[in-house]
N, CA, C and O atoms as CSV, one atom per row, in Angstrom:
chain,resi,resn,atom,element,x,y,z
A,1,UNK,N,N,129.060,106.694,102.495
A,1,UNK,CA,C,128.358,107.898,102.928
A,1,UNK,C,C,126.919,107.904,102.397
A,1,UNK,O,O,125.996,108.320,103.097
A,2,UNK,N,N,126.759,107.499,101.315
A,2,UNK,CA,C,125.267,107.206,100.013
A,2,UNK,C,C,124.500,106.635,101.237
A,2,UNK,O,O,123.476,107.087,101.749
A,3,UNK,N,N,125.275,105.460,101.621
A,3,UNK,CA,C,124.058,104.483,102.268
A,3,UNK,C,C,123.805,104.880,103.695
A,3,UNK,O,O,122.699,104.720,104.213
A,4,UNK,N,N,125.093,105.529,104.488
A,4,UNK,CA,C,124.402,105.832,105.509
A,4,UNK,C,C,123.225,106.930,105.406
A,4,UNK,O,O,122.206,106.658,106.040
A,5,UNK,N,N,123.244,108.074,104.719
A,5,UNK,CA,C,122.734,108.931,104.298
A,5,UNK,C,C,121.019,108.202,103.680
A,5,UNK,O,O,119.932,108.776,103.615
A,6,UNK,N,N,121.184,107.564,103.515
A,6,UNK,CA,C,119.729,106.782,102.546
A,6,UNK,C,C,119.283,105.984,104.063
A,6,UNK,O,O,118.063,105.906,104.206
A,7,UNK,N,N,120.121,105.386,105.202
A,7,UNK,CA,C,119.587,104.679,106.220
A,7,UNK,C,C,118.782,105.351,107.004
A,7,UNK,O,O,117.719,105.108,107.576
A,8,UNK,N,N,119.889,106.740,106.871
A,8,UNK,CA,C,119.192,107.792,108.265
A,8,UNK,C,C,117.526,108.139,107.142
A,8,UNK,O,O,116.517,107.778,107.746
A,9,UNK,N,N,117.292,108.634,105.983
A,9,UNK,CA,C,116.009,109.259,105.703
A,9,UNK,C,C,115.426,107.882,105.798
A,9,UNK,O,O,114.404,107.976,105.118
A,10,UNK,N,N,115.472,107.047,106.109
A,10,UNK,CA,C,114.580,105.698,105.528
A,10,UNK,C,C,114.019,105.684,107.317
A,10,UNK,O,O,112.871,105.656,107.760
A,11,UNK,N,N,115.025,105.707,107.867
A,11,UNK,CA,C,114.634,105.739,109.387
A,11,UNK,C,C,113.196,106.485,109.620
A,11,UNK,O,O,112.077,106.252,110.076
A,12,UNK,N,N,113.846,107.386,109.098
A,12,UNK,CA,C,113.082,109.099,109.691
A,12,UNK,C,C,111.916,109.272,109.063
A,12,UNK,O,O,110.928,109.783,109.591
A,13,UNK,N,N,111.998,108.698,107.469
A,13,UNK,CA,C,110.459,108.561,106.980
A,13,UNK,C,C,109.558,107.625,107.754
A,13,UNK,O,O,108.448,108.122,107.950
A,14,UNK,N,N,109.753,106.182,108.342
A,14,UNK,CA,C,108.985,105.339,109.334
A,14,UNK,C,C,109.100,106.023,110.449
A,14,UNK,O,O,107.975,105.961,110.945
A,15,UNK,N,N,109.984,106.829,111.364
A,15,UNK,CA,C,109.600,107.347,112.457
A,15,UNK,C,C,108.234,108.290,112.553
A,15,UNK,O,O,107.328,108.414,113.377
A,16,UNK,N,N,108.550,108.853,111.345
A,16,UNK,CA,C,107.366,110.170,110.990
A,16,UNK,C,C,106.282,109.865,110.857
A,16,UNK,O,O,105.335,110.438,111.395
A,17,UNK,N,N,106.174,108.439,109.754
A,17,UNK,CA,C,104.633,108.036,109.623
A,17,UNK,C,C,104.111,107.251,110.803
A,17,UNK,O,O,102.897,107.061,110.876
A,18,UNK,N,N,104.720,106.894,111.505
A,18,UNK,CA,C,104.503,106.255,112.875
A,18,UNK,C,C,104.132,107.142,113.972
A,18,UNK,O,O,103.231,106.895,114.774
A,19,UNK,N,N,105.037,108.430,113.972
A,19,UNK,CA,C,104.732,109.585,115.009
A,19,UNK,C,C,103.996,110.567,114.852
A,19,UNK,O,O,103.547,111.167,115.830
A,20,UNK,N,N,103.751,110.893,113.730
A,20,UNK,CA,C,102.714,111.953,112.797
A,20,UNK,C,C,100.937,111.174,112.787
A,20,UNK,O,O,99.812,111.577,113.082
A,21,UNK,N,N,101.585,109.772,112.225
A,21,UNK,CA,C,100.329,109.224,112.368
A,21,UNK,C,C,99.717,109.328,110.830
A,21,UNK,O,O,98.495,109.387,110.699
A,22,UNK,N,N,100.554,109.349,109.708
A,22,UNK,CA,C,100.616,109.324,108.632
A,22,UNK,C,C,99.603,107.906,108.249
A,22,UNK,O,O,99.879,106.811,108.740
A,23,UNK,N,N,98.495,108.083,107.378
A,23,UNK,CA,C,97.961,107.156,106.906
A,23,UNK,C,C,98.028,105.811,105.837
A,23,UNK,O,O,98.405,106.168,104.721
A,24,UNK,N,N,97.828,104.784,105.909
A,24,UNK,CA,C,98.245,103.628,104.976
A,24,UNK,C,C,97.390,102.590,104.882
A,24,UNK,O,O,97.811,101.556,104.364
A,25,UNK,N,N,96.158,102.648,105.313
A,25,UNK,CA,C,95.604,101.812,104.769
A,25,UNK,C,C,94.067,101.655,104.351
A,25,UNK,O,O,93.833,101.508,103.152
A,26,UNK,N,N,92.984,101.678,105.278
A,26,UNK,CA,C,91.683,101.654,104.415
A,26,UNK,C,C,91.409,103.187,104.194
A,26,UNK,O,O,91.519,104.140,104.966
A,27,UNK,N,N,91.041,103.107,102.961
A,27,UNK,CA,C,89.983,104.685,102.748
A,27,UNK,C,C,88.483,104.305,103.118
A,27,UNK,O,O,87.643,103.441,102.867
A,28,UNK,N,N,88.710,105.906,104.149
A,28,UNK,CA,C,86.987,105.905,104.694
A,28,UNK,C,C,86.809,107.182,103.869
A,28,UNK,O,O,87.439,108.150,104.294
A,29,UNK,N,N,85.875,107.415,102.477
A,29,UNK,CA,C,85.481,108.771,102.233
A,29,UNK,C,C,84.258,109.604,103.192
A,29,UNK,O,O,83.786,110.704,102.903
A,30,UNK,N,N,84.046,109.117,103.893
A,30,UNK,CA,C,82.463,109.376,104.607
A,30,UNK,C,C,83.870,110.298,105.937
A,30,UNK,O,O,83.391,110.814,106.947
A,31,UNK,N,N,85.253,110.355,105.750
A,31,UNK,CA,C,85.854,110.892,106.523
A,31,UNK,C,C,86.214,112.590,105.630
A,31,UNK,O,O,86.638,113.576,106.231
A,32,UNK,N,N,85.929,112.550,104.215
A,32,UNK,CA,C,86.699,113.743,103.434
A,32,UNK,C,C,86.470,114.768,103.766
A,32,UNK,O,O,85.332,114.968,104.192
A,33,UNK,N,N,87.365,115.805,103.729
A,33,UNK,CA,C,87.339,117.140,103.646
A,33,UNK,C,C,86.731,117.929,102.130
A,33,UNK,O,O,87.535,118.152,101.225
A,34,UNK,N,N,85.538,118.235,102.009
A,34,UNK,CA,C,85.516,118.551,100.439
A,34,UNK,C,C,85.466,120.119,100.481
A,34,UNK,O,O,84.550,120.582,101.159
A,35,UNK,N,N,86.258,120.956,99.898
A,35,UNK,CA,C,85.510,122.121,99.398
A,35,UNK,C,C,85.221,122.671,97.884
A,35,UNK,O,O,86.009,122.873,96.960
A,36,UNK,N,N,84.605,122.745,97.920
A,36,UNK,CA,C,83.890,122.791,96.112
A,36,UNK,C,C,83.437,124.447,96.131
A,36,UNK,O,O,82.862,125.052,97.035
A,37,UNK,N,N,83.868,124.914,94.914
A,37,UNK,CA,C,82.750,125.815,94.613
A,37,UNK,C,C,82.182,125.631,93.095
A,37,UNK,O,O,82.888,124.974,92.331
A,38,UNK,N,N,81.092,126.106,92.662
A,38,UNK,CA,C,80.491,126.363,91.497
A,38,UNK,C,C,80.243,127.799,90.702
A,38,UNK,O,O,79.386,128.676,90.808
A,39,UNK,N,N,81.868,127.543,89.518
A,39,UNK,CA,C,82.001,128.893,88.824
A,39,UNK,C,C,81.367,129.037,87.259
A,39,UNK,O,O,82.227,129.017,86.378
A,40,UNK,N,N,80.448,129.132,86.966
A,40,UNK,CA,C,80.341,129.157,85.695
A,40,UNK,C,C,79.542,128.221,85.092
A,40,UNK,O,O,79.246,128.614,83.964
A,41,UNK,N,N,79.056,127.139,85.354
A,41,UNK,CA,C,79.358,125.567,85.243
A,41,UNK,C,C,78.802,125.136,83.580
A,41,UNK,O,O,78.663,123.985,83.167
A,42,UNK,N,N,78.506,126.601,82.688
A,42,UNK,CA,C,77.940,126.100,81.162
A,42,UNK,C,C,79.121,126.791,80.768
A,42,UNK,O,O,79.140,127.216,79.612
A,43,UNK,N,N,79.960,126.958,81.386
A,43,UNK,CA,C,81.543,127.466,80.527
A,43,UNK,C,C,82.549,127.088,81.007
A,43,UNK,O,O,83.354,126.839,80.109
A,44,UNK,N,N,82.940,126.908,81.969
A,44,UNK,CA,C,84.144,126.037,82.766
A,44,UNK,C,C,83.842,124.751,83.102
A,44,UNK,O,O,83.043,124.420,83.978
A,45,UNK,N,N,84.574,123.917,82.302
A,45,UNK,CA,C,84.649,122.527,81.973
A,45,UNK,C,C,85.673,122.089,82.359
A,45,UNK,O,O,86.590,121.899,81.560
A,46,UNK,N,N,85.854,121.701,84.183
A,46,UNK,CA,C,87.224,120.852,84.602
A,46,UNK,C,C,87.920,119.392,84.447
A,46,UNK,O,O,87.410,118.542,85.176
A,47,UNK,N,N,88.576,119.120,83.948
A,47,UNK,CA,C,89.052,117.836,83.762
A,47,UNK,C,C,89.801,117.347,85.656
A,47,UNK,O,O,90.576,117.828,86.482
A,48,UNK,N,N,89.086,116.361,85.521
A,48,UNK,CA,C,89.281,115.541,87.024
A,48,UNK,C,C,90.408,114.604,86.749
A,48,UNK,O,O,90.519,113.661,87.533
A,49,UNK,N,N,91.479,114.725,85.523
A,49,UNK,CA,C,92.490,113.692,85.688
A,49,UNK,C,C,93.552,113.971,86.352
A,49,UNK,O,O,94.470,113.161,86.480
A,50,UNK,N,N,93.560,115.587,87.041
A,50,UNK,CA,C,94.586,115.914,88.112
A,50,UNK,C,C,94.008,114.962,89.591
A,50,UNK,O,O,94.606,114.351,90.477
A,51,UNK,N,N,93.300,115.088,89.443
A,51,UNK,CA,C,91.860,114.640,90.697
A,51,UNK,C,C,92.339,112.865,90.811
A,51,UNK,O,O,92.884,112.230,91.714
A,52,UNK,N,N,91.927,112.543,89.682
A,52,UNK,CA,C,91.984,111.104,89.866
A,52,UNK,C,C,93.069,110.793,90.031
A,52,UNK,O,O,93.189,110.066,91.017
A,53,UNK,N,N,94.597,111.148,89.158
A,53,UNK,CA,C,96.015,111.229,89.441
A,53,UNK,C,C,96.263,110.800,90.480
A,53,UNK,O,O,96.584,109.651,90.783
A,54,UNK,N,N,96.035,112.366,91.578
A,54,UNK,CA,C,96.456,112.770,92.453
A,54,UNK,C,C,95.775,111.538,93.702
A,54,UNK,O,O,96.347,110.942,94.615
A,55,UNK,N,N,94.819,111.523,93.393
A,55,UNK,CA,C,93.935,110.399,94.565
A,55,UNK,C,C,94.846,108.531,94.435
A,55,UNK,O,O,95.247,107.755,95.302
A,56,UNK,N,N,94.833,108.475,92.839
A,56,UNK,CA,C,95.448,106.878,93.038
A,56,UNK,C,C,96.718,106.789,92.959
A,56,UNK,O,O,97.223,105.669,92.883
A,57,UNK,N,N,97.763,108.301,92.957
A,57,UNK,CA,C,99.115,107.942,93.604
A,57,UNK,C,C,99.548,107.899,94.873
A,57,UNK,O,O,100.616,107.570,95.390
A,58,UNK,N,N,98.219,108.408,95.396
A,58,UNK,CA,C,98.354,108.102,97.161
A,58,UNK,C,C,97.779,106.947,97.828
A,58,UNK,O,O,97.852,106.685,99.028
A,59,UNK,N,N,97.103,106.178,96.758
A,59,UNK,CA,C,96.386,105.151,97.256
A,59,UNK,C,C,97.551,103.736,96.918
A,59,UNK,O,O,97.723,102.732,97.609
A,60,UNK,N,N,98.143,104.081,95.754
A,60,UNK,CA,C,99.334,103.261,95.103
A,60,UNK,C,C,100.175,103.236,96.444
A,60,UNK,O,O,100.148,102.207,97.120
A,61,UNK,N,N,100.929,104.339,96.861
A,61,UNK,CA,C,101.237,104.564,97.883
A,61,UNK,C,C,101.516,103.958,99.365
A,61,UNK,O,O,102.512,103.520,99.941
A,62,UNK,N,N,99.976,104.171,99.742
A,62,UNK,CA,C,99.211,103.456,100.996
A,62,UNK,C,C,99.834,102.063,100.916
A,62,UNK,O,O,100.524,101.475,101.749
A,63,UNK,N,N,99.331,101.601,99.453
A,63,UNK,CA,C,99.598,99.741,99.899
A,63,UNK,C,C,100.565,99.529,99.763
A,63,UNK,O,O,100.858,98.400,100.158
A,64,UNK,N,N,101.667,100.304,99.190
A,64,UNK,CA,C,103.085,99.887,99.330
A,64,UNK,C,C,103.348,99.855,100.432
A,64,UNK,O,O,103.450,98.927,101.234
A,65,UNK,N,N,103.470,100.919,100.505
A,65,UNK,CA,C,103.859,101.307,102.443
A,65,UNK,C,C,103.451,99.822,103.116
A,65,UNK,O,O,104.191,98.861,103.328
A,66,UNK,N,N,101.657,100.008,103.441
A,66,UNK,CA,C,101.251,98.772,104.093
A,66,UNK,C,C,101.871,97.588,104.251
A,66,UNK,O,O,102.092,96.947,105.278
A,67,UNK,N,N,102.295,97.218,102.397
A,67,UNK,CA,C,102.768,95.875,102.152
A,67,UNK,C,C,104.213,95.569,102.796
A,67,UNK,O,O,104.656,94.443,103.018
A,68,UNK,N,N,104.908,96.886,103.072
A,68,UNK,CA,C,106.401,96.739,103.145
A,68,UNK,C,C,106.233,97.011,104.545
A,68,UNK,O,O,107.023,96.460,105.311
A,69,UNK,N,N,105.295,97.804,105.042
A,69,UNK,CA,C,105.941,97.798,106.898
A,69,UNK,C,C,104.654,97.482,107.769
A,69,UNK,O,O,104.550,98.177,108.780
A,70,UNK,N,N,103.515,96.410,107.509
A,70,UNK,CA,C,102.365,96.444,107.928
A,70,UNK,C,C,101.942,97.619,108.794
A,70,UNK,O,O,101.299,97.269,109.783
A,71,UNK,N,N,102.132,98.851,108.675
A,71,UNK,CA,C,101.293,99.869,108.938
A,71,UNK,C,C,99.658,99.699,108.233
A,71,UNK,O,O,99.486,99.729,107.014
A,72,UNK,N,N,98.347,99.491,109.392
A,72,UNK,CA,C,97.241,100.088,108.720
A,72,UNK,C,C,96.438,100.947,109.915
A,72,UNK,O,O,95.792,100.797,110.953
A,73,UNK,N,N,96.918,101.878,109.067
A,73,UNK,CA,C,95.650,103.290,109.804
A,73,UNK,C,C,94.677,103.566,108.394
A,73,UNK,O,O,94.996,103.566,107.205
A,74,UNK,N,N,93.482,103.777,109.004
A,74,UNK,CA,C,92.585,104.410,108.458
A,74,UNK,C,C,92.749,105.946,107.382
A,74,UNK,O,O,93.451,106.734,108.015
A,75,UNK,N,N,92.444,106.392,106.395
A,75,UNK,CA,C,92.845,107.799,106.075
A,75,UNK,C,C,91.753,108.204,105.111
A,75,UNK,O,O,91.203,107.395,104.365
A,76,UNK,N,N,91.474,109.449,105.156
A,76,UNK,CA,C,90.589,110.092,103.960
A,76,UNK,C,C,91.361,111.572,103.176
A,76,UNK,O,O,92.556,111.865,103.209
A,77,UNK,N,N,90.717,112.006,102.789
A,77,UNK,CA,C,90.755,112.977,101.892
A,77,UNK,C,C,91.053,114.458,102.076
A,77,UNK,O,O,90.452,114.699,103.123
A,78,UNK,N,N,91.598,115.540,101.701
A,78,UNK,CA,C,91.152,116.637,101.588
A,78,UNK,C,C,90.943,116.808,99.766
A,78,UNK,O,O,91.807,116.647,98.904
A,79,UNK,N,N,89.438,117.196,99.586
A,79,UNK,CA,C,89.386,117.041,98.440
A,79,UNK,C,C,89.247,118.610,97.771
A,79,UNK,O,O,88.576,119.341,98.500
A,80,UNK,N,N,89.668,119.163,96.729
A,80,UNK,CA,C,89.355,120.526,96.223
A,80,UNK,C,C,88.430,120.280,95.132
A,80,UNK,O,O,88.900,119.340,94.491
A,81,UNK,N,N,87.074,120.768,94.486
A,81,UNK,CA,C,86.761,120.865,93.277
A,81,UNK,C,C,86.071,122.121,92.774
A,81,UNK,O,O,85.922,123.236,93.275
A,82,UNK,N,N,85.694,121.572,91.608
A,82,UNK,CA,C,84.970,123.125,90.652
A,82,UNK,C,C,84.074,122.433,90.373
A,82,UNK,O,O,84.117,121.205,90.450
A,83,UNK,N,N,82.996,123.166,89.956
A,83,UNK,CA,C,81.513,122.662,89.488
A,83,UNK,C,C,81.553,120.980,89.795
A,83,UNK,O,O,81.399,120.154,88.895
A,84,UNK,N,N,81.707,120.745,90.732
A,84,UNK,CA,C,81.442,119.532,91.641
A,84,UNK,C,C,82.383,118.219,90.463
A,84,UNK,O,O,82.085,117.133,89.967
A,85,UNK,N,N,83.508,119.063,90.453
A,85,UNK,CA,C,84.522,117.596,89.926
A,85,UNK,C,C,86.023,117.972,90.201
A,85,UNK,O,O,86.547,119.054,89.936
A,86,UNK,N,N,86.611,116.890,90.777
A,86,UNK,CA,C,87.500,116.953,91.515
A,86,UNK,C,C,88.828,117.500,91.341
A,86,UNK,O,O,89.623,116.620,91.672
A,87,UNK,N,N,89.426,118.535,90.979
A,87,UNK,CA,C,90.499,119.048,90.756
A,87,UNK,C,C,91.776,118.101,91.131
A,87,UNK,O,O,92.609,117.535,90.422
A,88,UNK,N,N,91.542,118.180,92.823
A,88,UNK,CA,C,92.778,117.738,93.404
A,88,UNK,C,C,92.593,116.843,94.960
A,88,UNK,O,O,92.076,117.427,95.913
A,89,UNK,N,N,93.004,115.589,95.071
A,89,UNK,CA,C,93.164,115.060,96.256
A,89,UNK,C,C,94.241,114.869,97.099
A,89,UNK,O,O,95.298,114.502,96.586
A,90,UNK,N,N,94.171,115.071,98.463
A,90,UNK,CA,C,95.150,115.191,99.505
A,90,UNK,C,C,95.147,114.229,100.204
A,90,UNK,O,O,94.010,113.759,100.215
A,91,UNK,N,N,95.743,113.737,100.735
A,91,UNK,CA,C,95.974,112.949,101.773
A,91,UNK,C,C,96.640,113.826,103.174
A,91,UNK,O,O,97.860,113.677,103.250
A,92,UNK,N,N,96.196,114.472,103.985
A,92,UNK,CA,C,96.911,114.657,104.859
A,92,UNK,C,C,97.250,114.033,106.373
A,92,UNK,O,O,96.459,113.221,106.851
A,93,UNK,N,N,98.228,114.360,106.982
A,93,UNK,CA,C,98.309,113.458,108.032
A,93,UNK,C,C,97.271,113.395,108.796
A,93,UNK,O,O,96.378,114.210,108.566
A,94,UNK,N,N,97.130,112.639,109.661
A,94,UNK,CA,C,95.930,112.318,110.716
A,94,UNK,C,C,96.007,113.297,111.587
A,94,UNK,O,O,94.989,113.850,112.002
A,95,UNK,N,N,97.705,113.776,112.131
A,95,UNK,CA,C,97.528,114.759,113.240
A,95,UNK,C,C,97.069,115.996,112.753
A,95,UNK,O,O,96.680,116.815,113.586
A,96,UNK,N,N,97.033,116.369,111.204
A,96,UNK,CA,C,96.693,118.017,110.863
A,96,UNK,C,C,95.179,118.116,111.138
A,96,UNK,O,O,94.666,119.080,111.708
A,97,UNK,N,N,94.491,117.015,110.675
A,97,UNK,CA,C,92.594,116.996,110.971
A,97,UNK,C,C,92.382,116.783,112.406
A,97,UNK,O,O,91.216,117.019,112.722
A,98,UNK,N,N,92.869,116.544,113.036
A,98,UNK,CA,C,92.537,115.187,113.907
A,98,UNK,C,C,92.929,116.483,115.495
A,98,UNK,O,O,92.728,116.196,116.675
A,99,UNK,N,N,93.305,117.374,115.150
A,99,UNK,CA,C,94.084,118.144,116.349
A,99,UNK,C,C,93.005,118.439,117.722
A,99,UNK,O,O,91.916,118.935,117.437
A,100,UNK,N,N,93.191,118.250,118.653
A,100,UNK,CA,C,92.179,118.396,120.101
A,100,UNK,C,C,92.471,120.219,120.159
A,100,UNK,O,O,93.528,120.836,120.024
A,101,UNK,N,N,91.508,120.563,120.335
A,101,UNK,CA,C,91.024,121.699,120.905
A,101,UNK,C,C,91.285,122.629,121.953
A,101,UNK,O,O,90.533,123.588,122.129
């Protein structure tokens, strides 16, 4: 039951990144979403190691993926920061940015 159960999500995760259009391979930043604001900036002192974290476990990610199912799509960012340093990075799918009008 374990393994059928582990076949079907294994399926459904490659159907998704295939049909969603889920990203895996070069980063274009000249594609990011940034929104920043500037609160304080001689008293609020953000540490960007959520930022950086968050950015190279999706990049760790990417090349697994890549390496294991040659998926390469292009992908960038949604980036959040404070006094222009990076809180938090996103990866979101291609179809959430990408939607026609």
């Amino acid at each position: 039951m374990k393994k059928k159960l582990s076949m079907v999500i294994a399926t459904l995760l490659v159907v998704q990144a295939v049909w969603v259009g889920a990203a895996f391979a070069d980063y274009k930043p000249e594609g990011n979403i940034v929104v920043g604001v500037n609160l304080l900036s001689n008293i609020i002192k953000p540490s960007s190691a959520l930022g950086n974290f968050t950015f190279n476990l999706q990049e760790s990610a990417h090349k697994t993926i890549t390496n294991l199912t040659g998926l390469s799509i292009d992908h960038s960012y949604a980036v959040v920061q404070v006094n222009g340093i990076t809180l938090l990075a996103i990866d979101p799918p291609i179809a959430l940015i990408n939607k026609k009008k």
